[in-house]
C-alpha positions as CSV (number, residue, x, y, z in Angstrom):
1,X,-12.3,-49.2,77.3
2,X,-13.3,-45.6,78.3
3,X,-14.0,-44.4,74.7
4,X,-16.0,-47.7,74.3
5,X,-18.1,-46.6,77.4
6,X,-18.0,-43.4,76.1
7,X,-19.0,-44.2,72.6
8,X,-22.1,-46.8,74.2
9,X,-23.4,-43.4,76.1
10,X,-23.6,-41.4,73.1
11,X,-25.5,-43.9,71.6
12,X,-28.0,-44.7,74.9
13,X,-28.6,-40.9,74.1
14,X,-29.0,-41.2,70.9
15,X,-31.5,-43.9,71.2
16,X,-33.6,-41.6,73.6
17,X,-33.5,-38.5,71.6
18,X,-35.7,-41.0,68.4
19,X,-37.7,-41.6,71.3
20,X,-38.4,-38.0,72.2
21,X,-38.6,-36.9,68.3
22,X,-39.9,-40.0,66.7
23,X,-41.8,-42.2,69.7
24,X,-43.6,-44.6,66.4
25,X,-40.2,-45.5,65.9
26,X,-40.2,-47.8,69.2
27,X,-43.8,-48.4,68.5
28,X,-42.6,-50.1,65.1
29,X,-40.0,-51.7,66.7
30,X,-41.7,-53.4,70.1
31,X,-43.0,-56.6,68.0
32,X,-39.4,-57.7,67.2
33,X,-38.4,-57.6,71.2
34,X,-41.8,-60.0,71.9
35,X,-39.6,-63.2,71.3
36,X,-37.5,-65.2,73.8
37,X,-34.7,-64.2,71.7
38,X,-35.1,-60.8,71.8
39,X,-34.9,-61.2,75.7
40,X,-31.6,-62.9,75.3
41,X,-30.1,-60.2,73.0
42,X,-30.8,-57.7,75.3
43,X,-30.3,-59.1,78.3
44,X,-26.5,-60.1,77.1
45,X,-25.9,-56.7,76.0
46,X,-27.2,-55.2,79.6
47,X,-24.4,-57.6,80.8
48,X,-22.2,-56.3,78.9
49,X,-22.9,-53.2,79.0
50,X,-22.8,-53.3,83.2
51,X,-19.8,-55.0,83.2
52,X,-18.0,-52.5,80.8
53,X,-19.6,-49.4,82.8
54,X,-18.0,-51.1,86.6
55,X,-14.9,-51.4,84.9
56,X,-14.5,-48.1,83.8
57,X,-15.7,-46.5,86.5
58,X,-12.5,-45.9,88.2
59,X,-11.1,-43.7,85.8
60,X,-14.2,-41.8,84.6
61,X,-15.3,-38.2,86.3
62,X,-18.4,-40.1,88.6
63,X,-16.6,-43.5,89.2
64,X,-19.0,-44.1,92.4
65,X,-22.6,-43.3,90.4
66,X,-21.1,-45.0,87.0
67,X,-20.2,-48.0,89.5
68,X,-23.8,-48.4,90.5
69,X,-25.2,-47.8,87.1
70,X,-23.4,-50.8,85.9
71,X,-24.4,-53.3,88.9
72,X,-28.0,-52.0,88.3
73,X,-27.8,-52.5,84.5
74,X,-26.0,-55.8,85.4
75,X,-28.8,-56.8,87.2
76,X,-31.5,-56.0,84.5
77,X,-29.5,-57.7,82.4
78,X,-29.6,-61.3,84.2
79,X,-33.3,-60.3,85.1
80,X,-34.2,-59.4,81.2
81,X,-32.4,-63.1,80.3
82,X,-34.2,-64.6,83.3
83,X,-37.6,-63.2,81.6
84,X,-37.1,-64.3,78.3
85,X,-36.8,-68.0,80.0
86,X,-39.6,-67.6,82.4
87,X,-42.2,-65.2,82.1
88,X,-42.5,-64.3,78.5
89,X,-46.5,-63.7,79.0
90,X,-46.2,-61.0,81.8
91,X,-43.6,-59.4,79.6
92,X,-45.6,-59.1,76.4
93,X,-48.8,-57.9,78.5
94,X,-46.7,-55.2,80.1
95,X,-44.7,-54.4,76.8
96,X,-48.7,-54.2,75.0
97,X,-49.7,-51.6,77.9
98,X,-46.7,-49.6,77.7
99,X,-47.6,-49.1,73.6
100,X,-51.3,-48.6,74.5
101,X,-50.0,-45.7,76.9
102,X,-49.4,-43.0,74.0
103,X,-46.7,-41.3,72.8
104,X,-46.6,-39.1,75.8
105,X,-45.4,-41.9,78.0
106,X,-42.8,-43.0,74.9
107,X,-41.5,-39.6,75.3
108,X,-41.5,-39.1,78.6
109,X,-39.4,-42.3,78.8
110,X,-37.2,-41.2,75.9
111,X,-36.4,-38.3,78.1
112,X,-34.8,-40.6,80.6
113,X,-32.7,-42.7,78.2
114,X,-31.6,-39.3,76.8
115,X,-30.5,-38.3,80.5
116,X,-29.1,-41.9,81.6
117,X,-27.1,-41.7,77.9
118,X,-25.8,-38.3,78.5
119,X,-24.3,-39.0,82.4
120,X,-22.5,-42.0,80.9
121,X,-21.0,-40.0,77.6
122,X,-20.4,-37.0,80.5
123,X,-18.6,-39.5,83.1
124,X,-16.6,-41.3,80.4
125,X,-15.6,-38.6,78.1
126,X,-12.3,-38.0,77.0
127,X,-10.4,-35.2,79.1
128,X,-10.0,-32.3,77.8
129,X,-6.4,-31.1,76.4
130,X,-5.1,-28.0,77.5
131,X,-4.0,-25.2,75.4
């Protein structure tokens, strides 16, 4: 379950290093998350996601910070799902002013996912073997 953790941090990083490099590419990609659908995918894979970070936070290097992490991305999770049910309109008016922000914001918000993807790849790496 640690390498799985692992393996979802390299690719949270990975995710926000196209954002920093390539911000169009989550400019192209914002019209497919405008359905209810969309909100369900990724609120079940936030779920996931939180749920696999709490239970590996035990054995990784910042089990108290990675524990957190996971309740908060828990939490957006059932609050993405709840949106997709709910509120659909606010979220496609805030999702249409985040793109007509520029690809400075994109960026700067790349930057982030870079960092969160990194601390969960760091906490959850594999140990190093000795020589």
């Amino acid at each position: 379950m640690k390498t799985l953790a692992f393996v979802a941090g390299l690719l949270i990083a990975s995710i926000g290093a196209v954002g920093i490099v390539m911000p169009s590419g989550f400019v192209w990609s914002s019209p497919f998350a405008l359905t209810s659908a969309a909100f369900y995918v990724i609120g079940a894979v936030r779920v996931a996601l939180g749920l696999l970070f709490v239970s590996v936070a035990s054995a990784s290097r910042a089990p108290k910070a990675l524990r957190i992490l996971g309740y908060f991305i828990l939490v957006t999770g059932i609050v993405t799902a709840a949106t997709g049910l709910v509120a659909m309109e606010r979220a496609r008016s805030i999702i249409e002013w985040y793109l007509q922000q520029g690809s400075i914001v994109v960026r700067l918000a790349g930057v982030a996912v870079l960092a969160l993807g990194s601390f969960i790849a760091y906490a959850c790496a594999p140990a190093r073997r000795a020589v």
